[in-house]
MARTORFI-266365 format. One line per 3 residues: number of its first residue (from 0); for each residue x, y, z of C-alpha. Coordinates in steps of 0.5 Angstrom, whole numbers, plus 2048, in hexadecimal, padded with zeros to 3 digits. Layout:
NUM) X/Y/Z | ...;
END
This chain:
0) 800/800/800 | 803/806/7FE | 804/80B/803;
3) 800/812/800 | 802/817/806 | 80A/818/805;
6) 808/819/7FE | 803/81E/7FF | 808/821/804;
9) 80F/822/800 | 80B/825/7FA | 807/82A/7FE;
12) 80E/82C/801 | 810/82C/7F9 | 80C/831/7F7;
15) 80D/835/7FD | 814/835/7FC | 812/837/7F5;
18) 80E/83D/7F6 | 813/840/7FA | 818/83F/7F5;
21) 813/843/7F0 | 813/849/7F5 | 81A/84A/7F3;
24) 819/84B/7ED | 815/852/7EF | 81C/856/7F1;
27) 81E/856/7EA | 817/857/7E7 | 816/85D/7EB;
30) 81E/85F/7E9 | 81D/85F/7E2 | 816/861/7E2;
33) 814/85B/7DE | 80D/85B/7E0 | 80D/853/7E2;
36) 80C/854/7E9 | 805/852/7EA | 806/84C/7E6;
39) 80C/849/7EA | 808/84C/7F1 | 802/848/7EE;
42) 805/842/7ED | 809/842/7F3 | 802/843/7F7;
45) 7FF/83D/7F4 | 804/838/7F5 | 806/83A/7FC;
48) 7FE/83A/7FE | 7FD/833/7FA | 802/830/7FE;
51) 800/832/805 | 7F9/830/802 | 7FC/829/800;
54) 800/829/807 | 7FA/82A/80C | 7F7/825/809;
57) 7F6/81F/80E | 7F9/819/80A | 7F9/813/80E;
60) 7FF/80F/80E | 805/810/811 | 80C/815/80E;
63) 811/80F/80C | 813/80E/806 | 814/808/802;
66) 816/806/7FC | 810/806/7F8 | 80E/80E/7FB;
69) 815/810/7F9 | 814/80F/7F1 | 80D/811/7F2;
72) 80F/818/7F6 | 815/818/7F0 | 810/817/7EB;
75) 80A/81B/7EE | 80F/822/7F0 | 812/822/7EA;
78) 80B/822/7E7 | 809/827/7EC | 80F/82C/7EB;
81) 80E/82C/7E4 | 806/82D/7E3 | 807/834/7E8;
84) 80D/836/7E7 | 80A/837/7DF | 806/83D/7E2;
87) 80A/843/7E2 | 80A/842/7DA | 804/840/7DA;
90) 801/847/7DE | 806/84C/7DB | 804/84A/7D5;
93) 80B/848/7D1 | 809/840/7D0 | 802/841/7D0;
96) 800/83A/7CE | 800/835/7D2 | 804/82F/7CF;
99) 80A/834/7CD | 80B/837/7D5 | 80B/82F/7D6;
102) 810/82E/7D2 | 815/834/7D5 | 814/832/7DB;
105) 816/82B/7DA | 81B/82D/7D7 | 81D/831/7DC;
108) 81C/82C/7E2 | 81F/827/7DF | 825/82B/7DC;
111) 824/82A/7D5 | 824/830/7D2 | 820/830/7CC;
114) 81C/836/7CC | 816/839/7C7 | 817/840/7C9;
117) 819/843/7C3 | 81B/849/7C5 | 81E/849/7CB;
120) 820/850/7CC | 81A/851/7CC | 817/84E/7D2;
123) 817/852/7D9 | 81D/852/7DE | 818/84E/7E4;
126) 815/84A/7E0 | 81C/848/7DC | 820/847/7E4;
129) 81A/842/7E5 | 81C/83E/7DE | 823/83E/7E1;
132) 821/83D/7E8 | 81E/837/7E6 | 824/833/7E3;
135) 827/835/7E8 | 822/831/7EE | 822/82B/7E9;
138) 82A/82B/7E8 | 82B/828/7EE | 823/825/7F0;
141) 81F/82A/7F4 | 81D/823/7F8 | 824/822/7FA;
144) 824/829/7FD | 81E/826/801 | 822/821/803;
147) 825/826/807 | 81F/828/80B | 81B/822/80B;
150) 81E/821/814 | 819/827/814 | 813/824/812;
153) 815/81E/815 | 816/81A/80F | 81C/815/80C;
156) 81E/816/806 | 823/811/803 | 81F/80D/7FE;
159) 81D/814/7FB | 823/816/7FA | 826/80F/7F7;
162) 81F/811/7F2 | 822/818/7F1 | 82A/817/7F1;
165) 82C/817/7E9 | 830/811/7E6 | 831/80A/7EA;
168) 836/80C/7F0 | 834/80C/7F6 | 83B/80F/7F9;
171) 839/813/7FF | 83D/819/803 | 83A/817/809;
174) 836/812/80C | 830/817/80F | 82D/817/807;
177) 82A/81F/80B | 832/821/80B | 834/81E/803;
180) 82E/823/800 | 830/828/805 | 837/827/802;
183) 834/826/7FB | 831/82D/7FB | 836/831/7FF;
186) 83B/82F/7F9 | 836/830/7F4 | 835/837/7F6;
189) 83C/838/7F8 | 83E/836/7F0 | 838/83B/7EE;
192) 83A/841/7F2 | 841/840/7F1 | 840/841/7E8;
195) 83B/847/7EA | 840/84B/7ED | 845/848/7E7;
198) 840/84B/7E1 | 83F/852/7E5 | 847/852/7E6;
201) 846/850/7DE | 842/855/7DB | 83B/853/7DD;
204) 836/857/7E0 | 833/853/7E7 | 82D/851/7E4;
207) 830/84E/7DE | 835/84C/7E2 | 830/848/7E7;
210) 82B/845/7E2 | 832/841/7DD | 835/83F/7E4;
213) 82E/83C/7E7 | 82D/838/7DF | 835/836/7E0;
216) 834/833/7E5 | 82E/830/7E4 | 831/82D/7DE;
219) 82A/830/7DB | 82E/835/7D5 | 827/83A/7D6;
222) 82A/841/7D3 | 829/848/7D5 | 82A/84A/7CD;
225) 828/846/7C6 | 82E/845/7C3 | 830/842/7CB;
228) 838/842/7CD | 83A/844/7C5 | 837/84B/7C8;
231) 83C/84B/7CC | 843/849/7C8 | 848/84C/7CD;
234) 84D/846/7D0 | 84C/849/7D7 | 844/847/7D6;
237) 844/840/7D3 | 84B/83E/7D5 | 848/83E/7DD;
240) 841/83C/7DA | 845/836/7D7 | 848/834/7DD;
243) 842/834/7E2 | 83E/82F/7DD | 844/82B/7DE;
246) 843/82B/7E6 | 83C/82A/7E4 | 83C/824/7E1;
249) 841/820/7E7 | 83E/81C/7EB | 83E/821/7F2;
252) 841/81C/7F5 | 848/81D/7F2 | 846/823/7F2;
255) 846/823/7FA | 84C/81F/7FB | 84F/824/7F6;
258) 84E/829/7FB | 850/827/801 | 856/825/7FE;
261) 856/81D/7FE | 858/81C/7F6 | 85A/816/7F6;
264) 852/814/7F7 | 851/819/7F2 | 856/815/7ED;
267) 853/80F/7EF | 84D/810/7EB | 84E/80C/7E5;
270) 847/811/7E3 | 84B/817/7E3 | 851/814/7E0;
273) 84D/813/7DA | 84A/81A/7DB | 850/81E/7D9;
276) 853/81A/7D4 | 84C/819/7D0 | 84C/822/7D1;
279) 853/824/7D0 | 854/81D/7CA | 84E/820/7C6;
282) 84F/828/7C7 | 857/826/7C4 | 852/822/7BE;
285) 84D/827/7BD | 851/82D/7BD | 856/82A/7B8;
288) 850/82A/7B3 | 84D/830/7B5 | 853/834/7B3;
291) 854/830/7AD | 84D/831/7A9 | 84C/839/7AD;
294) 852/83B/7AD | 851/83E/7B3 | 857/841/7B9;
297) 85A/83B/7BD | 857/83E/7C3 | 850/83F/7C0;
300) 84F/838/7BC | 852/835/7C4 | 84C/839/7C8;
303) 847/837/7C3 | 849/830/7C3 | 84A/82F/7CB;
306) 844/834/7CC | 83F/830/7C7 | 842/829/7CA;
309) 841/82A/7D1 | 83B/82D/7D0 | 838/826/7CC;
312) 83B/821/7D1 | 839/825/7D7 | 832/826/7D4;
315) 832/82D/7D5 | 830/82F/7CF | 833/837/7CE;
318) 835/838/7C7 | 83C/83D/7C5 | 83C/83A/7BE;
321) 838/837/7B8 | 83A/82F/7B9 | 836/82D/7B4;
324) 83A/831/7AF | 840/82F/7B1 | 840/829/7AC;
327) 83C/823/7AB | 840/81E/7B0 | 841/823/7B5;
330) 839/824/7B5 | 838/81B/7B7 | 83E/81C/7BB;
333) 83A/822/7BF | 834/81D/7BE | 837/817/7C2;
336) 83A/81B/7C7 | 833/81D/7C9 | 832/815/7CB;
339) 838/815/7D0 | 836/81A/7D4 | 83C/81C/7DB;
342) 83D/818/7E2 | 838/815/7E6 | 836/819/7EC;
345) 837/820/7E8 | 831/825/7E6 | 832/822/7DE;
348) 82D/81D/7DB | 82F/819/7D5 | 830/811/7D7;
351) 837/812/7DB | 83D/811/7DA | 83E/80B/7DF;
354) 839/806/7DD | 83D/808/7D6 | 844/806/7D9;
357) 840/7FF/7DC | 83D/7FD/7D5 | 843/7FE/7D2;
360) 848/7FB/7D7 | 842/7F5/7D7 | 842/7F4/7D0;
363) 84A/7F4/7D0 | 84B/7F0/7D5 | 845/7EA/7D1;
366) 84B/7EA/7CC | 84F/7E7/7D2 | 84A/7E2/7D4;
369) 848/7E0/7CD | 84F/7DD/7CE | 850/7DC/7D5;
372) 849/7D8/7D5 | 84B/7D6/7DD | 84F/7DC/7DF;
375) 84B/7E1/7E5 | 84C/7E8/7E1 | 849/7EC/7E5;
378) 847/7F4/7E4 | 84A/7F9/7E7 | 849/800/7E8;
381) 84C/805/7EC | 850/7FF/7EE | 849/7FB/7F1;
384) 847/7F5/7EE | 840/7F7/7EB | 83A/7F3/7ED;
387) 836/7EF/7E9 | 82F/7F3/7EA | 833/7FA/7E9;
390) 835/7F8/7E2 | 82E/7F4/7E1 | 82B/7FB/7E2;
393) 830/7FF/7DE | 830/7FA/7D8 | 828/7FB/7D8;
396) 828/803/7DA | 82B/803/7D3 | 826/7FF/7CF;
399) 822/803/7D2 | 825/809/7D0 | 825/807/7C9;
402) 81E/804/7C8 | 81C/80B/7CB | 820/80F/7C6;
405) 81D/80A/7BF | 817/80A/7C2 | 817/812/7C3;
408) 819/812/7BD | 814/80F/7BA | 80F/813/7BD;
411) 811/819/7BC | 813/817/7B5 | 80B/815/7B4;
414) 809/81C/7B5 | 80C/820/7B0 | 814/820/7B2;
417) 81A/81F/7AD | 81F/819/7AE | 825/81E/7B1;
420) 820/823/7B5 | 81C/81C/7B8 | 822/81A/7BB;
423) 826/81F/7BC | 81F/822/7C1 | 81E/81B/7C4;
426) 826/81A/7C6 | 826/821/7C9 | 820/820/7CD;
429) 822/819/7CF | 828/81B/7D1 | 826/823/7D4;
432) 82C/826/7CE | 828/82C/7CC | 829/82D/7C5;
435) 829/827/7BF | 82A/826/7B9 | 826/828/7B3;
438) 821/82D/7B3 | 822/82D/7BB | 829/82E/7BB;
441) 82E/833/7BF | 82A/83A/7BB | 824/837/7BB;
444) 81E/836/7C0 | 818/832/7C1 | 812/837/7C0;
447) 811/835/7B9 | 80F/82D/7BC | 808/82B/7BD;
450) 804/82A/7C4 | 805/822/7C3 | 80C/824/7C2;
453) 80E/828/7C8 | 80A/823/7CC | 80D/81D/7CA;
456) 815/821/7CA | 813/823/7D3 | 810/81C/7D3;
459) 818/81A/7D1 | 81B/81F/7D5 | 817/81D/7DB;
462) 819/815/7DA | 820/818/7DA | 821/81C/7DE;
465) 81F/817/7E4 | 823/811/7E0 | 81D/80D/7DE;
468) 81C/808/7E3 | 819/80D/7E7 | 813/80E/7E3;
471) 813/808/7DF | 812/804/7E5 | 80C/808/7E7;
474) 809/804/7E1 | 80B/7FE/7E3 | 806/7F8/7E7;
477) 80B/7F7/7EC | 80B/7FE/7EE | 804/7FD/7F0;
480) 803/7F6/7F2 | 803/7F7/7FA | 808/7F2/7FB;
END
């Protein structure tokens, strides 16, 4: 029997959270004299009165969380924030349709990126923070910062937090699962105030300045301006930009024994390895060909590439170049990228870097078995053997993914896209990229799709984002049977 009352609970303090993080969107309205201060005050007022509506309610039952509630307030509170977190466009006018202001905000939720505004510049400052904002709460997962008070409201939190958690580890920093979303989200914020002041210091104004670090972090890749971080061509902007998407997409876990100066544990990480060699291997390739065929200075054609290749493999999404006309092999090469996706237990989607290592160290070490049909020859991965159950889950996550993306691709091809901008818009959502190939590419947007379309395309980017096990378990009967 499933457990309603800690379900109800965790959502009304979601919107709570939710409404009050609206109202600071108001200082910038009134600075600006933007004129969208009402539709933020209304959206907050709405969400936080629903939650203290939905929290007085006397659900019987008890606070303790179990696995099956834990993927239903993960399913059910992404839901929630996206269904109200739509309304500031929707009041202040700028996506008046309601399909459209669905689609922006899961894209911001989830961190994709991909927009149907089309002229950004255009939209009021309130409610352009708000479009910032929400990458940033779902970059890390505004249900892990409600880890962090779940002792106040008297509830325990470890299976949402495995529910939330990106990527298959489950390393934690420390033993209270209160404490590791504490220490999460004190270096998220750490991270995100450190690359505001590096932009002000850099030419941004403040406003610019807290919007691109709030989609940085979050690896979301919103932008302020139409033409994104190409707006800013100048090496003290991307340079810096470049960088905190890397930190982005480490696992936080490196990111803390970093530091606290433990670096062997952070060399340890065969993941992170594998990180740095893929960035600084491809910049070196891509650069090559990128000067070759524009003929553009070293300097420039190096911070396209590095800039364009961080971008894709940490699903952050902000454009300083055209990729696609680069060169035909460069566009694929972008489009494979977009499958990779960084470490596990960062802000990025895509699949992950690890369970690619384990696929393919799996894979090379079958060669071995085939002749040594006796022989153990176990998987290893950060110098531990790597369970059978890890590696089942690894192997059918994958075909998932990829029964997902043709599927995807296949629908939306149904209704009326191209090949190139069919797959190009199902692998970008899938893997919360932002922009694709086709006619969804970097200097493209996703205003011109149809309704069916863009609700198909958030439908992918909420599976993603939550590492399809949690929503597709939903639709399971396991899930349901009460033994």
């Amino acid at each position: 029997m499933i457990n309603l009352r800690p379900i109800i609970r965790v959502i009304s303090v979601l919107l709570v959270i939710i409404g009050g993080l609206m109202f600071t969107g108001l200082p910038f309205s009134f600075y600006f004299d933007s004129g969208d201060a009402m539709p933020l005050l209304q959206s907050g007022l709405i969400c936080i009165a629903i939650g203290i509506l939905l929290w007085l309610i006397p659900f019987p039952g008890e606070n303790e969380i179990k696995k099956r509630e834990g993927y239903l307030i993960v399913a059910m509170g992404w839901l929630s924030m996206v269904s109200f977190g739509m309304l500031p466009y929707l009041f202040s006018g700028v996506i008046p349709d309601v399909v459209g202001a669905f689609f922006e905000t899961v894209s911001g939720m989830t961190t994709t990126g991909a927009s149907v505004l089309n002229d950004i510049e255009a939209v009021p400052e309130g409610i352009l923070y708000w479009r910032s904002l929400t990458q940033w709460i779902g970059g890390m997962g505004i249900i892990v910062l409600t880890v962090a008070i779940f002792p106040l409201l008297g509830i325990g939190g470890i299976e949402l937090f495995v529910a939330e958690a990106p990527g298959p580890t489950s390393d934690k920093l420390h033993p209270r699962i209160q404490e590791t979303a504490k220490r999460l989200w004190l270096i998220y914020v750490a991270l995100t105030a450190s690359l505001i002041l590096i932009l002000v210091l850099g030419g941004m104004s403040f406003y610019e300045a807290i919007n691109h670090a709030f989609t940085t972090m979050a690896t979301g890749g919103f932008s302020t301006k139409n033409a994104s971080m190409a707006y800013y061509d100048l090496p003290q902007i991307q340079y810096p930009i470049t960088l905190f998407m890397f930190f982005a997409g480490t696992n936080y876990t490196v990111i803390y024994f970093g530091l606290k100066g433990k670096f062997s544990k952070v060399w340890a990480s065969d993941e992170f390895k594998a990180y740095i060699f893929i960035v600084l291997a491809l910049s070196a390739i891509v650069t090559l060909i990128v000067k070759s065929h524009t003929g553009l200075p070293w300097e420039k054609a190096f911070r396209d590439s590095i800039f364009q290749i961080v971008s894709i493999v940490t699903t952050t999404g902000f454009v300083s170049a055209d990729y696609t006309s680069w060169s035909n092999s460069l566009t694929m090469l972008f489009f494979v990228l977009m499958f990779l996706g960084a470490s596990a237990g960062s802000t990025s989607g895509g699949i992950k870097l690890i369970r690619h290592l384990v696929f393919f160290k799996n894979s090379f070490l079958e060669f071995k078995r085939i002749l040594h049909p006796r022989a153990i020859v176990p998987l290893k991965l950060n110098g531990q053997v790597v369970t059978g159950r890890i590696l089942t889950h690894i192997i059918i996550f994958l075909l998932l993914y990829m029964m997902l993306f043709v599927i995807g691709s296949i629908v939306v091809s149904a209704m009326g896209l191209d090949f190139m901008t069919a797959i190009g818009a199902v692998a970008t959502s899938l893997g919360n990229v932002g922009p694709g190939i086709g006619e969804v590419g970097p200097v493209d947007n996703f205003a011109w799709l149809s309704p069916q379309v863009k609700f198909t395309l958030s439908i992918l980017m909420l599976l993603g984002r939550l590492e399809l096990f949690t929503i597709l378990v939903l639709f399971t009967p396991y899930f349901w049977k009460s033994n």
